[in-house]
N, C-alpha and C positions, 0 to 999 in steps of 0.2 A: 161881733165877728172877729177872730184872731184873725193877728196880720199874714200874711202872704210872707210863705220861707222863702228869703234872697239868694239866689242861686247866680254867680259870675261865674262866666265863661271862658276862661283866655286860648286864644291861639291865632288863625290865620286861614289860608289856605282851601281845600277843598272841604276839609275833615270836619269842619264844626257844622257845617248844614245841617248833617247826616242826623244829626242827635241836636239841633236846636229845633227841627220841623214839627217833632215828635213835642219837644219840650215846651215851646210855647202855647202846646192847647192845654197844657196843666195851672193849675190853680198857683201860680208862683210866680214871683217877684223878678224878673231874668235879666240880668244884662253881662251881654259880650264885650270881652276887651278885646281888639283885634292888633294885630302889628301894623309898622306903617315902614318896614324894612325891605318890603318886595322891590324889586328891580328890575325883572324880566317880561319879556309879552307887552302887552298893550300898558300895562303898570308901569314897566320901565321908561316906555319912549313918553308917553306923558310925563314921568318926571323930570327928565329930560331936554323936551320940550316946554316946559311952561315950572318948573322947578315947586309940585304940589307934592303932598304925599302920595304914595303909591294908590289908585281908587280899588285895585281888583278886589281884596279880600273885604273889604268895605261892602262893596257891591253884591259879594254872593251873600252875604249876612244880611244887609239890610232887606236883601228878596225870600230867605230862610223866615227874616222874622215879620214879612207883611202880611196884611190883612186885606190887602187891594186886588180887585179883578184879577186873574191866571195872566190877561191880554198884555195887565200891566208890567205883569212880571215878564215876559217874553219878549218887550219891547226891552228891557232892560238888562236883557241878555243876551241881545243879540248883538251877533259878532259881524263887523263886516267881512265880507269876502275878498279873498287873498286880491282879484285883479279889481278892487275898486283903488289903486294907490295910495293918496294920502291916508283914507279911512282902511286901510288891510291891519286885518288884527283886533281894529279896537271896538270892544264894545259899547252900545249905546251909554248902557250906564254909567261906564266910565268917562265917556265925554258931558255925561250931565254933574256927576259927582266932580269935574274938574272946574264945570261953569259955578257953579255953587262955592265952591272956595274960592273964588277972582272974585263975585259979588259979595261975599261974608268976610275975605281975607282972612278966613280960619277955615281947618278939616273940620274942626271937633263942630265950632257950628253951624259949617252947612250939614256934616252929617246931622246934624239935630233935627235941623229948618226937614230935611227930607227921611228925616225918619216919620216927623207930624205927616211931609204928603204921602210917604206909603204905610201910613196906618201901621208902622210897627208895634207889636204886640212886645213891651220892654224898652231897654236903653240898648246903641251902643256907642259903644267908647273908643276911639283911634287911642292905641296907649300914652301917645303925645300929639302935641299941636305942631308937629314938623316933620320932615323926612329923615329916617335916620338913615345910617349905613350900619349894615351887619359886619362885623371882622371875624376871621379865626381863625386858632393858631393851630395846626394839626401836629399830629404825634410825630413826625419829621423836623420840628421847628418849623416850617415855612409859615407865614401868615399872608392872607389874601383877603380882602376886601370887595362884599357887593355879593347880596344872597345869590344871584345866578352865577359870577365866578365860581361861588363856595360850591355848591350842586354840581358845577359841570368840571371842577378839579379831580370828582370820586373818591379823594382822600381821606384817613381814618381823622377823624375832629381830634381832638382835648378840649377845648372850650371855645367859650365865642361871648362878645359881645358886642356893644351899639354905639355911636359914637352920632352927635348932631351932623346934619348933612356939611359935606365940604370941609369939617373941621374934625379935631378931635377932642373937641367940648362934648363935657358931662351934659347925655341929653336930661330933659324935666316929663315930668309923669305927667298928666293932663289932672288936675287935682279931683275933679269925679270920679276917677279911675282909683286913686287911693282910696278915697270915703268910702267907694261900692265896694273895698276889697274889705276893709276893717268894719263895715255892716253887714258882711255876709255872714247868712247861716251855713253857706256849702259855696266851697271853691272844687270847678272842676276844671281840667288841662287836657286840651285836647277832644278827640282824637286829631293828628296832625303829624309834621314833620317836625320831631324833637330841637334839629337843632337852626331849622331858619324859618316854623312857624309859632312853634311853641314858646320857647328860650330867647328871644329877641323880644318877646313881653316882659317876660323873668325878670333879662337884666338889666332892665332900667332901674337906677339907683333904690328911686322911691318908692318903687315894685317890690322888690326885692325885700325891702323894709317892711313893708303892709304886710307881706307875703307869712313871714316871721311875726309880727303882731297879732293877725287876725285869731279870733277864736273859735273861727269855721274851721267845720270841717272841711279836709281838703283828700280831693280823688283823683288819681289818674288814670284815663284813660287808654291803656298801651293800647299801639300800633300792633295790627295782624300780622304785617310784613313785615323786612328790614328794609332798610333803604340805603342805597349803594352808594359810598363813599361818605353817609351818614350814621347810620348803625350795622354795617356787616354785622353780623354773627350775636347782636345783642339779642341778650333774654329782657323780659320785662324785668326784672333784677336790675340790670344795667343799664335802662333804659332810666328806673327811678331814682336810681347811683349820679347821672347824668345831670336831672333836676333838681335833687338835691341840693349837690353841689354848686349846682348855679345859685342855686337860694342859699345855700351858706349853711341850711341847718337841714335837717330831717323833718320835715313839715308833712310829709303827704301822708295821711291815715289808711286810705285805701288805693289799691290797683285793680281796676277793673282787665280782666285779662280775658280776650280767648281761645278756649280748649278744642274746639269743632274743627277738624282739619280740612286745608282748603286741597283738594285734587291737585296733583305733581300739573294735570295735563288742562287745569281748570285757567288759570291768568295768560293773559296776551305781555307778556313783558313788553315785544316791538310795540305794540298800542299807546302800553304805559309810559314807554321811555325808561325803563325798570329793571333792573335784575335784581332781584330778591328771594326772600327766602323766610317761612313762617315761623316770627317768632316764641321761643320756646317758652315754655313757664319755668320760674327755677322759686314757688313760696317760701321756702327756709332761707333766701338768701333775701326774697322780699320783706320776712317777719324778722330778719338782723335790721332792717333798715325802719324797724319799727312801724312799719304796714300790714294792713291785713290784706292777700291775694284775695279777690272774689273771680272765680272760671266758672265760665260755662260758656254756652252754645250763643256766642253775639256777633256771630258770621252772616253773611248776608251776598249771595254770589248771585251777581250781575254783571252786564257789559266785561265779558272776559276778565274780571277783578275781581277783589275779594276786599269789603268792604264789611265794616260797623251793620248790624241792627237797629237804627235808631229809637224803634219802639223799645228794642228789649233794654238797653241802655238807657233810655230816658225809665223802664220798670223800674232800673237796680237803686237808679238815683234815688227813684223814690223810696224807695225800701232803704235806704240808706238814712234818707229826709227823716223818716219817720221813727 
């Protein structure tokens, strides 16, 4: 029987669910790299508090990739309520994924120890064994420090990267994170916030390296939206212009983009915390950057937002796989 195509996944956030739910019922090899640069919400004050990596984006992945009871998964997403005090804000999960690194004294292996108890279907990977901080300088000069500063500044980026927590030592990749990138058959990015869920994987040194080595193919997933004070006005063009650059070279073979227009009067911005606006396709400026666009219809409108298709997306992948 041939082996199972390895498929890695980097980013963060809400956006990799969407398209791992779908992925992990296929015939394939999967494992996520997640960030460990989140600082806000229930992630933050636990780091914080007890100085762990951030648990949130951990938590929604390792519940994307389980096999365990629905019960289990809603134990582990439940969030306390605002007037219980010490517990407001924090999800269960995240106070388990924190008891598990004091018992292990490592993210990378408690996430393991409780990837085995929620029957995860694949690996995942914290992209290092420690908390980093995000930086980044925007098109002003200014620099700011700590993914929620950078969000709630709203300013135009130039770049960004990671530094080990408290210092600005060069952080380390968690060396499974390298080997699963340089055995991939397919690298995909995203869906996600480009530049505090996506690119806070990117640029870690030894990432960045692999990134460039590997002789996977490599896809991006572009964002439906823009994101305010992180991509105004970008086309998927300059969304791949963006990644690029952070990797150093032109690596991405394909962009998955799409075309299905989401309604003026369709998204709740107030809901989202959001002011956006659907990003455009610009293919001749994505085929300079030596990628092929693939568009079509990977809209998906729900809860006042406009979101990924996960089925139709985990389709393209495969059609790509193969």
């Amino acid at each position: 029987m041939p082996n199972k195509p390895k498929i890695v996944i980097i980013g963060g956030g809400s956006g990799l669910p969407v398209i791992i739910k779908p992925l992990v019922k296929e015939r394939i090899d999967l494992t996520a790299i997640v960030t460990v640069a989140d600082d806000g919400g229930s992630s933050g004050l636990l780091r914080n508090y007890i100085n762990i990596v951030p648990p949130g984006d951990i938590r929604n992945i390792l519940v994307a990739m389980s096999d365990v009871d629905p019960a289990i998964k809603q134990v582990m997403q439940y969030r306390f309520d605002a007037k219980d005090d010490f517990f407001a804000q924090h999800a269960v999960g995240n106070l388990i994924i924190a008891a598990m690194t004091e018992m292990h004294d490592s993210i990378f292996d408690a996430v393991q120890h409780l990837a085995d108890f929620m029957k995860v279907r694949g690996r995942i990977y914290p992209v290092s064994d420690e908390p980093l901080v995000l930086h980044a300088e925007f098109k002003d000069g200014n620099i700011l420090a700590g993914e929620s500063e950078i969000t709630k500044a709203h300013k135009t980026i130039d770049h960004v990267w990671v530094t080990r927590d408290a210092s600005q030592d060069i952080p380390r990749a968690a060396p499974e994170v390298v080997e699963a990138i340089l055995d991939a058959d397919m690298i995909v990015y995203g869906p996600g916030s480009l530049f505090t869920s996506i690119l806070p994987n990117v640029v870690v040194p030894e990432v960045r390296t692999a990134l460039r080595l590997t002789a996977a193919k490599q896809v991006y997933i572009s964002n439906i939206m823009t994101q305010k004070g992180e991509t105004d006005a970008y086309t998927d063009a300059q969304h791949l212009l963006a990644l690029n650059a952070h990797i150093g070279a032109p690596v991405i073979d394909y962009v998955i983009a799409n075309n299905a227009i989401v309604p003026d009067d369709f998204v709740d911005f107030q809901k989202w915390h959001e002011i956006s606006n659907q990003v455009k396709l610009d293919p001749a400026a994505v085929a300079v950057q030596g990628a092929q666009e693939i568009a079509g219809d990977f809209l998906q409108l729900r809860d006042a937002g406009a979101f990924h298709d996960g089925d139709k997306i985990m389709a393209e992948l495969m059609q790509i796989l193969e």
